[in-house]
C-alpha beads as a LAMMPS data file, in Angstrom:
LAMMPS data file: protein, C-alpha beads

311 atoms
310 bonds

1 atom types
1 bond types

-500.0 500.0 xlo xhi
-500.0 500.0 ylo yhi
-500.0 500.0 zlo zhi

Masses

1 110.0

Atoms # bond

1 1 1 -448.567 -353.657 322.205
2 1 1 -446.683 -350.251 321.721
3 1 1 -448.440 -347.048 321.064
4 1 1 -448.641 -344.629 318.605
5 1 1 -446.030 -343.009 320.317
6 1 1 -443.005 -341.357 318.424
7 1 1 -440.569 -342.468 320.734
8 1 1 -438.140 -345.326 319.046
9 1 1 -435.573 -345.106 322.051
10 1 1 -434.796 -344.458 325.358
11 1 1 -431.967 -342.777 327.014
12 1 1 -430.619 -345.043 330.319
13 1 1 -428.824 -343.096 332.838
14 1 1 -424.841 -343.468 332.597
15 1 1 -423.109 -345.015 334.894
16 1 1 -420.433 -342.210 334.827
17 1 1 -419.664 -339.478 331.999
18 1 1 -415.418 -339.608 332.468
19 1 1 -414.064 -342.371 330.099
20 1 1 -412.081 -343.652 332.505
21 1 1 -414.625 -344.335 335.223
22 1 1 -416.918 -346.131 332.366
23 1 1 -414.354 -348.494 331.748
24 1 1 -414.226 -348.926 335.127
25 1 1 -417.469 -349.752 335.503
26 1 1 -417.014 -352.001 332.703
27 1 1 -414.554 -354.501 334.235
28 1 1 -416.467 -354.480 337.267
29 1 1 -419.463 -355.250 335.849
30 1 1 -417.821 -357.629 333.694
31 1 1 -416.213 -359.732 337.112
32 1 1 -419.236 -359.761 339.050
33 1 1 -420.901 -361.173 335.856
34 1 1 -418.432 -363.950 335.205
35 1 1 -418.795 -364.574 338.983
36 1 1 -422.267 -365.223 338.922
37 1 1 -422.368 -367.252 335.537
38 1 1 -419.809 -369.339 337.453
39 1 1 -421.251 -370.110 340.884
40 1 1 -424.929 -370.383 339.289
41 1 1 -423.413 -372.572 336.677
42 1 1 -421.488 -374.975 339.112
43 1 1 -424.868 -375.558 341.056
44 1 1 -426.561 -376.748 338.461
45 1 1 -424.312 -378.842 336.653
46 1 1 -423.469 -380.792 340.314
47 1 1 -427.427 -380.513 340.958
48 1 1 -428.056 -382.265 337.577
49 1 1 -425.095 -384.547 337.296
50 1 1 -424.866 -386.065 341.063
51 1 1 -428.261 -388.447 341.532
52 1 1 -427.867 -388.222 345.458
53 1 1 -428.991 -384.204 345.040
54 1 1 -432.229 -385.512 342.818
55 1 1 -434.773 -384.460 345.325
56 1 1 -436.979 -381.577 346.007
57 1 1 -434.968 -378.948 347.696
58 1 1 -432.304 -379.116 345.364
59 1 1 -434.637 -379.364 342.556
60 1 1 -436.062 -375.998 343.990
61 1 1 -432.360 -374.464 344.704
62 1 1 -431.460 -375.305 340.545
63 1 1 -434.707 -373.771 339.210
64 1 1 -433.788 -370.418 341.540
65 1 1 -430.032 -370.857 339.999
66 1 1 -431.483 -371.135 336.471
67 1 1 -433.807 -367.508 337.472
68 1 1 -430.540 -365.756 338.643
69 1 1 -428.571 -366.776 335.394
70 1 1 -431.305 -364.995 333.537
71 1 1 -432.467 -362.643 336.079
72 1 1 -428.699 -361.297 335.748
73 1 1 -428.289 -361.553 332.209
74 1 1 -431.168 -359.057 331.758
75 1 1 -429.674 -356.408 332.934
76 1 1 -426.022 -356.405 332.985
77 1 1 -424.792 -356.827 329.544
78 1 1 -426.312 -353.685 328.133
79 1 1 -424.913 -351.696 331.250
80 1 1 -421.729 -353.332 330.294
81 1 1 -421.960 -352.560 326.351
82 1 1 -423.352 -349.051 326.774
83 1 1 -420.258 -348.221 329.537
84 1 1 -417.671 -349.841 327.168
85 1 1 -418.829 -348.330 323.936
86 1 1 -420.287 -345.119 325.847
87 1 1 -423.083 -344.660 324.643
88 1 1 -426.799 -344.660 327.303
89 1 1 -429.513 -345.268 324.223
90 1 1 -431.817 -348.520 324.466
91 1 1 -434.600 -349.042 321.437
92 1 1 -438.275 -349.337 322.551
93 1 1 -438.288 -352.938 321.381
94 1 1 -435.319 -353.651 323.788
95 1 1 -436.680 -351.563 326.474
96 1 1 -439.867 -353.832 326.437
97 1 1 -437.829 -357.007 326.301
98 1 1 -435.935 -355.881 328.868
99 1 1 -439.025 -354.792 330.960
100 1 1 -440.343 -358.443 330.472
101 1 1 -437.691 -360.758 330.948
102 1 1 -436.779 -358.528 334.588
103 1 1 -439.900 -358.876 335.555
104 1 1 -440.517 -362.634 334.863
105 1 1 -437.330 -364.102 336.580
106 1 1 -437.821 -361.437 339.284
107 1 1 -440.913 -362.340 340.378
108 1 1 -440.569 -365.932 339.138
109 1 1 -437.737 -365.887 342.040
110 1 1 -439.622 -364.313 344.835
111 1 1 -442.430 -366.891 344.134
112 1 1 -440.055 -370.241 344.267
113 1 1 -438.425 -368.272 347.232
114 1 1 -441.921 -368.794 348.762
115 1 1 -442.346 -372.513 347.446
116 1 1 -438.982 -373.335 349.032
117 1 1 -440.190 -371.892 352.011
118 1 1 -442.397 -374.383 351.950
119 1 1 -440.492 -376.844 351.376
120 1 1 -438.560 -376.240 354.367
121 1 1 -441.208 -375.956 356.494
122 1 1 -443.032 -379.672 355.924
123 1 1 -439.490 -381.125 355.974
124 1 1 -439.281 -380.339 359.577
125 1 1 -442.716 -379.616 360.603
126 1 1 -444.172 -382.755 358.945
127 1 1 -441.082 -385.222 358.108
128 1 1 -443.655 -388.069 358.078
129 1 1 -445.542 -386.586 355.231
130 1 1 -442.808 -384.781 353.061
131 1 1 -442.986 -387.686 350.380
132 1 1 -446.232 -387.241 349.562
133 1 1 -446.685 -383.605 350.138
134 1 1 -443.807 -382.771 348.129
135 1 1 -443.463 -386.093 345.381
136 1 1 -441.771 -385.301 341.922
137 1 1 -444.898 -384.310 340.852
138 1 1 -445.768 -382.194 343.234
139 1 1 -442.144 -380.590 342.992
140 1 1 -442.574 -379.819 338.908
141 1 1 -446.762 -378.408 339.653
142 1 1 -444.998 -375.791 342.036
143 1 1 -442.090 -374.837 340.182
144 1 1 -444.102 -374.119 337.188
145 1 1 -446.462 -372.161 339.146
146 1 1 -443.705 -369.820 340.297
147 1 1 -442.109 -369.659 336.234
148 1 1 -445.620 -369.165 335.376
149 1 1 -446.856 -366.345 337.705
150 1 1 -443.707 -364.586 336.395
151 1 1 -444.847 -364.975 333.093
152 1 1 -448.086 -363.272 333.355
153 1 1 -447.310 -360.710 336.033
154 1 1 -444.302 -359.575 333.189
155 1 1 -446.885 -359.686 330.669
156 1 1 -449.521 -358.136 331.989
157 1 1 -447.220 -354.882 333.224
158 1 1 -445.196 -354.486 330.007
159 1 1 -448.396 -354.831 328.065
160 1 1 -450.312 -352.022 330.153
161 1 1 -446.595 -349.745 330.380
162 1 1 -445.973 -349.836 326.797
163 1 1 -449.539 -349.248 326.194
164 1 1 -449.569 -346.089 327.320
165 1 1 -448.809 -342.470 325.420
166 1 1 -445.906 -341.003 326.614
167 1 1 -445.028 -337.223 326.063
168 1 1 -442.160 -336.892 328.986
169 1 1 -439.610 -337.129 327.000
170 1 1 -437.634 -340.261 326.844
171 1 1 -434.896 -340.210 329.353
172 1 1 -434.678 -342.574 332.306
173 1 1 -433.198 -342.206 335.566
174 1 1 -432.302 -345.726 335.899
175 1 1 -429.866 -347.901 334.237
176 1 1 -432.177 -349.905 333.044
177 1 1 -436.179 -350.488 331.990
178 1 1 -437.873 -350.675 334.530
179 1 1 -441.996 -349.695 335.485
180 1 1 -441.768 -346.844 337.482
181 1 1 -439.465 -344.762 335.776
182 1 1 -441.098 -345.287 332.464
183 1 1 -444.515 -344.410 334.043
184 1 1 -443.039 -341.005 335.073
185 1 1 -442.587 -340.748 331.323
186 1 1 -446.946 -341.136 330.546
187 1 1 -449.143 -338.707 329.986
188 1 1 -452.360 -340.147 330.543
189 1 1 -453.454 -340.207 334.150
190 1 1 -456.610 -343.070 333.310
191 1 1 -453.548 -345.552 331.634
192 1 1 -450.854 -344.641 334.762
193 1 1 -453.609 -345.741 337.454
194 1 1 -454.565 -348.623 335.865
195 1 1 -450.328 -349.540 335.843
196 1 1 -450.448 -348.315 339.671
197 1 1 -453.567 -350.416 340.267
198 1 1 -451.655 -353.579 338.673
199 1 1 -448.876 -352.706 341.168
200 1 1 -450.544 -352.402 343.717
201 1 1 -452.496 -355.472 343.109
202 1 1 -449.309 -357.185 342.428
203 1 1 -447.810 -355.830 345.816
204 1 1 -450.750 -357.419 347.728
205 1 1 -449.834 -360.335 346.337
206 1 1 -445.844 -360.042 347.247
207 1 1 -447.417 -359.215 350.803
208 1 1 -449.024 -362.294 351.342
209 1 1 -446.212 -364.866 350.048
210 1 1 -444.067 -362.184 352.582
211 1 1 -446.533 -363.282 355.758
212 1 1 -446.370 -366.842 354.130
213 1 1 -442.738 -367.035 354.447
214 1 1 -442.510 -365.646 358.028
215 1 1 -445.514 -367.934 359.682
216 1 1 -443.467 -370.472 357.812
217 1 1 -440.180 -369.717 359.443
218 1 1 -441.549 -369.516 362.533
219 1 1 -443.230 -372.602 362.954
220 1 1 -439.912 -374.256 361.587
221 1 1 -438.069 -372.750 364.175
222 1 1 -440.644 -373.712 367.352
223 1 1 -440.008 -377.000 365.756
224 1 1 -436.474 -376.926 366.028
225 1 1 -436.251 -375.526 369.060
226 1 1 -437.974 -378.823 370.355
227 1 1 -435.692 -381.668 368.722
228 1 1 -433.770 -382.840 372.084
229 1 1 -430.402 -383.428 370.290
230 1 1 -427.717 -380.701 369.073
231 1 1 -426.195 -382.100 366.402
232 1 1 -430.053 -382.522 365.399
233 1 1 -430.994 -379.043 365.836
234 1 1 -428.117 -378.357 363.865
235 1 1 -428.783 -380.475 361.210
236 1 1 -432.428 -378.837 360.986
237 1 1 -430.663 -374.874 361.156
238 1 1 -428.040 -376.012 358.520
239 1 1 -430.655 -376.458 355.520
240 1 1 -432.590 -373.284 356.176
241 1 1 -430.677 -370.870 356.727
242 1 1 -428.605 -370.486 353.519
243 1 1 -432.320 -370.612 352.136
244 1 1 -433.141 -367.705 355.403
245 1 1 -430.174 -365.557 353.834
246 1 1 -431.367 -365.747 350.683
247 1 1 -434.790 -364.798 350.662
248 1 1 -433.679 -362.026 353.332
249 1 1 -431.430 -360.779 350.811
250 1 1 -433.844 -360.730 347.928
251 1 1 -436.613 -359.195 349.701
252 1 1 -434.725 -356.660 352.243
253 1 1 -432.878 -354.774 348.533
254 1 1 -436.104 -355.507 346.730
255 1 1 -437.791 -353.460 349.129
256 1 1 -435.953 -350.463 350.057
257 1 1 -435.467 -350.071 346.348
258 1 1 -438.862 -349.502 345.890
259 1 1 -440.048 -348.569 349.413
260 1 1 -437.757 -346.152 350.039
261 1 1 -439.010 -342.807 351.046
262 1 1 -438.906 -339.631 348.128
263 1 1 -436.542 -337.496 350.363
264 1 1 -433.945 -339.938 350.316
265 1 1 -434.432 -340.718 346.560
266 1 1 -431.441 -339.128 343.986
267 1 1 -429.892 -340.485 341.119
268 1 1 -426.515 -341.384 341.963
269 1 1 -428.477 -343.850 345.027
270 1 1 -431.195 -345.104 342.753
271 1 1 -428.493 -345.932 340.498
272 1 1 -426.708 -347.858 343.648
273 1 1 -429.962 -349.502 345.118
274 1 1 -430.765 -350.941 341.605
275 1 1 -427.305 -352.848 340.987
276 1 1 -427.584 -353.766 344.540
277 1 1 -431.021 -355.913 344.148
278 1 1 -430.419 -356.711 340.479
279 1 1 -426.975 -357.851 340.853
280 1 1 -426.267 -358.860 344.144
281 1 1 -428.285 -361.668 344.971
282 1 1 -428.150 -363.714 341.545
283 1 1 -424.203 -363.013 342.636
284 1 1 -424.109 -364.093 346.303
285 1 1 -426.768 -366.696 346.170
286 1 1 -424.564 -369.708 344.845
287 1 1 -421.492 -368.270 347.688
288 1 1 -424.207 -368.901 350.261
289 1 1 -425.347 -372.142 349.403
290 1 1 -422.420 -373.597 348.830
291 1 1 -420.674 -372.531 351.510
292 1 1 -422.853 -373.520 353.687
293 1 1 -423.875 -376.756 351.984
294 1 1 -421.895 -379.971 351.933
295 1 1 -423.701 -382.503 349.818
296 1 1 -422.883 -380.013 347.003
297 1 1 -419.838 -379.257 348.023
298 1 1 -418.879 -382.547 347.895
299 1 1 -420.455 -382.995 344.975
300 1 1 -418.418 -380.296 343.288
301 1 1 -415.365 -382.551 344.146
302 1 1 -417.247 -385.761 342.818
303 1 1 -417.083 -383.337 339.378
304 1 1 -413.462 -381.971 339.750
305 1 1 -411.832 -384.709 341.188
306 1 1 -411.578 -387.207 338.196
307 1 1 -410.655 -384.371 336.025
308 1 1 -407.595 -383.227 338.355
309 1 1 -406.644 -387.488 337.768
310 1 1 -406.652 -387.597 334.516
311 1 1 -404.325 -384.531 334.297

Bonds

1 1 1 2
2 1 2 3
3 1 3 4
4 1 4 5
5 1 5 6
6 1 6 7
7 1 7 8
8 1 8 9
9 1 9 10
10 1 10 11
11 1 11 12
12 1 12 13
13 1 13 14
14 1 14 15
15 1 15 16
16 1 16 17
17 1 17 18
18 1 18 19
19 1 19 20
20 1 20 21
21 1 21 22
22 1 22 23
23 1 23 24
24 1 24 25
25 1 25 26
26 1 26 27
27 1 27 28
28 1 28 29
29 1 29 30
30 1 30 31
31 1 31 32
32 1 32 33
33 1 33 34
34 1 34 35
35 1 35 36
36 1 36 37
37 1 37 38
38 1 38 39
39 1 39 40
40 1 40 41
41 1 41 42
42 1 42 43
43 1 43 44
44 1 44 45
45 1 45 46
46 1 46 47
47 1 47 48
48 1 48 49
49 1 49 50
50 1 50 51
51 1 51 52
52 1 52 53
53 1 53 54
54 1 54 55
55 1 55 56
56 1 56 57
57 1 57 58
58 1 58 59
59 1 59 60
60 1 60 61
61 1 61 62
62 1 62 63
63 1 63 64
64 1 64 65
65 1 65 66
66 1 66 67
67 1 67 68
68 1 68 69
69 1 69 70
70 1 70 71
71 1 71 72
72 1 72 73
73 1 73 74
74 1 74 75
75 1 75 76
76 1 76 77
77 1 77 78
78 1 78 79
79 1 79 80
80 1 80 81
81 1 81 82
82 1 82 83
83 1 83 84
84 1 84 85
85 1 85 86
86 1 86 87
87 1 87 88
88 1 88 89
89 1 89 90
90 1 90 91
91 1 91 92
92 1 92 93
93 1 93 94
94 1 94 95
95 1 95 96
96 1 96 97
97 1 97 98
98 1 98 99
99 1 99 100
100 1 100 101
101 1 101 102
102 1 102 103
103 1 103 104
104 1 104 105
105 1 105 106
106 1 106 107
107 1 107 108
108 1 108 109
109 1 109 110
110 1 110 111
111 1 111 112
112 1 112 113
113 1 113 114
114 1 114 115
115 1 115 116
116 1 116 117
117 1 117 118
118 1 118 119
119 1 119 120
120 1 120 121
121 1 121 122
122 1 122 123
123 1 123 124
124 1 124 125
125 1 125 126
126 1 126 127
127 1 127 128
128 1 128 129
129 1 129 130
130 1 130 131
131 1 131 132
132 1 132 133
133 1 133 134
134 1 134 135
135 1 135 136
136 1 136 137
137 1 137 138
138 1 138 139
139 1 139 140
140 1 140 141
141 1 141 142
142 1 142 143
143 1 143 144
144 1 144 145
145 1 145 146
146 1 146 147
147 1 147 148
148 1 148 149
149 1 149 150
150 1 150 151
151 1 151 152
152 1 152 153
153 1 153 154
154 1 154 155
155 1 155 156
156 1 156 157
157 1 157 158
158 1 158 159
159 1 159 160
160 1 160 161
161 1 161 162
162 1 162 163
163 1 163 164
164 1 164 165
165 1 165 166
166 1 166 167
167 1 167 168
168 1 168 169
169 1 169 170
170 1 170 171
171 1 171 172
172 1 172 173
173 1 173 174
174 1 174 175
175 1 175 176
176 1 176 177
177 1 177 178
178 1 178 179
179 1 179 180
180 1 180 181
181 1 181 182
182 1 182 183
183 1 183 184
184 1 184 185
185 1 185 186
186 1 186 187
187 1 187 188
188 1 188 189
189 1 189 190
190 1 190 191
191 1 191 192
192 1 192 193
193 1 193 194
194 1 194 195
195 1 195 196
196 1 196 197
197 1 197 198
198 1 198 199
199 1 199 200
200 1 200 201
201 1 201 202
202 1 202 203
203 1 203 204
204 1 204 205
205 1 205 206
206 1 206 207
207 1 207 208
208 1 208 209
209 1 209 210
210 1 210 211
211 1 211 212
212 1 212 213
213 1 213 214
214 1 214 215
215 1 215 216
216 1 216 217
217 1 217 218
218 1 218 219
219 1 219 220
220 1 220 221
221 1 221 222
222 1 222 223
223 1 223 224
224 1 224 225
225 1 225 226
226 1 226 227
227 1 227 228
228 1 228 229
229 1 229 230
230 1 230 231
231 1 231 232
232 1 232 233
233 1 233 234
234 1 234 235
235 1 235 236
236 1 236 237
237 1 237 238
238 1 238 239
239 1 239 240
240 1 240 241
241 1 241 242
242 1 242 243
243 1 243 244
244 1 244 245
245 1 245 246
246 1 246 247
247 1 247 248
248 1 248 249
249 1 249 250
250 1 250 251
251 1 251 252
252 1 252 253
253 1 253 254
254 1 254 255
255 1 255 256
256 1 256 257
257 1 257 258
258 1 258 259
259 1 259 260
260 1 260 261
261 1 261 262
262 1 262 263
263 1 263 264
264 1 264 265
265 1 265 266
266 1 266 267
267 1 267 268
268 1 268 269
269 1 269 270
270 1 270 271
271 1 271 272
272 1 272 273
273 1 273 274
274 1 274 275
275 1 275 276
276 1 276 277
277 1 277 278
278 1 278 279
279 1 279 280
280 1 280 281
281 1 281 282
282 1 282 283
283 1 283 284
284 1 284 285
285 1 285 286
286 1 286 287
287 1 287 288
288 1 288 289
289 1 289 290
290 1 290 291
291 1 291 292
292 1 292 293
293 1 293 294
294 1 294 295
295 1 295 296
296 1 296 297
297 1 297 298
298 1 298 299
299 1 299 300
300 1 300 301
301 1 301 302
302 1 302 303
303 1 303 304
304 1 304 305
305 1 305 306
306 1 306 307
307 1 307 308
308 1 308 309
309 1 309 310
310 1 310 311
């Protein structure tokens, strides 16, 4: 896959250069990593142990905690070694691996974003018919789809970016591997539009799960809208919107990460935007759904409760 290149590292772009800020960085990093091992973790072990959650939304909701574990074990880590041991250098094997396993759980996530979407939408457009639209194996044909297209979307870019001959030098302005900063690094124009043609390719892609999502969400609230009870148009509103906060999450930093215009662009906010959609959501995503979900809730106390007994 790699070129003839001479390039054996890269540089990633610090954090901070005083010692003390680096450490800093470290311990924060370091939290919000422990936090989000936690809260995914909790999901799935009261998705997997507690048979009442065995059905397809919370089959969906453990597959996207599974994608944040990973998603955020990508990319924080090495920001966390390289602040603690100060040092910014990344070897082109890691680079690459780092390149692929990003992109894989992130779009792997945006896709069963999109499935869940779905889901939502024939539970309460089409109630009647969710059994056999979504059955178990239904559920397992989808989720694989979204795992897979992640698969060959991260193949297919960090075969093509490491491909390519680069004579820029080998400094990054991000804190991590990622496509378009290692593209500014090529210097052959033929190699860097076929990358911008498999991004943009991509990107129509990402559009059309986007319009997807909102046709879905709008139909599911018309729906709503019509169910004569409150507590039943409550009911409805309570299992989609932590899924509504979610996906608005992951696409709105997803987006003006990559969206943003040039003149607002710098280091020090590229730096910012990227822990923002790499970090946050895998972070935040288990706070929102189980704060605003009870059957896990309560099956988190199914799990702690006879362990607070026997103490």
């Amino acid at each position: 896959m790699f070129n003839s290149s001479s390039i054996t590292q890269f540089l990633l772009l610090a954090f901070a250069e005083k010692r003390e800020l680096q450490l800093l960085h470290f311990w924060l990093f370091l939290g919000i990593y422990l936090a989000a091992l936690l809260g995914n973790s909790l999901i799935i072990t009261a998705i997997a142990c507690d048979h009442h959650l065995h059905t397809p939304m919370y089959f969906f909701l453990l597959n996207l905690s599974l994608l944040d574990l990973g998603s955020i074990s990508t990319t924080v880590p090495k920001a966390m070694a390289n602040s603690l041991w100060n040092t910014r250098d990344i070897s082109l094997m890691g680079c690459a691996t780092q390149l692929f396993f990003f992109l894989f759980l992130l779009v792997g996530e945006y896709f069963l974003l999109t499935v869940m979407a779905y889901d939502r939408y024939v539970a309460i457009c089409k109630p009647l018919h969710y059994g056999t639209l979504l059955g178990s194996r239904a559920c397992v044909h989808m989720a694989a789809a979204a795992w897979g297209t992640g698969f060959l979307t991260a193949v297919l870019h960090t075969a093509n970016t490491f491909s390519m001959p680069l004579c820029q030098g080998n400094a990054l302005d991000q804190s991590f591997c990622e496509v378009p900063q290692i593209l500014k690094l090529s210097c052959s124009d033929s190699d860097y539009r076929r990358e911008v043609g498999l991004i943009i390719v991509s990107a129509c892609i990402d559009l059309g799960c986007f319009i997807f999502i909102v046709v879905s969400y709008v139909q599911i609230f018309r729906a709503v809208l019509r169910i004569p009870s409150e507590q039943g148009r409550h009911k409805a509103f309570s299992t989609c919107l932590p899924h509504l906060a979610v996906i608005s999450l992951f696409i709105s930093t997803v987006m003006f990460a990559y969206l943003k215009p040039p003149s607002v662009s710098s280091q020090s906010l590229n730096l910012v935007v990227a822990v923002v959609y790499s970090v946050i959501p895998p972070t935040v995503n288990p706070l929102i759904y189980s704060l605003r979900n009870r059957e896990i809730k309560d099956a988190l106390r199914k799990l702690i409760g006879p362990r607070e007994m026997t103490h």
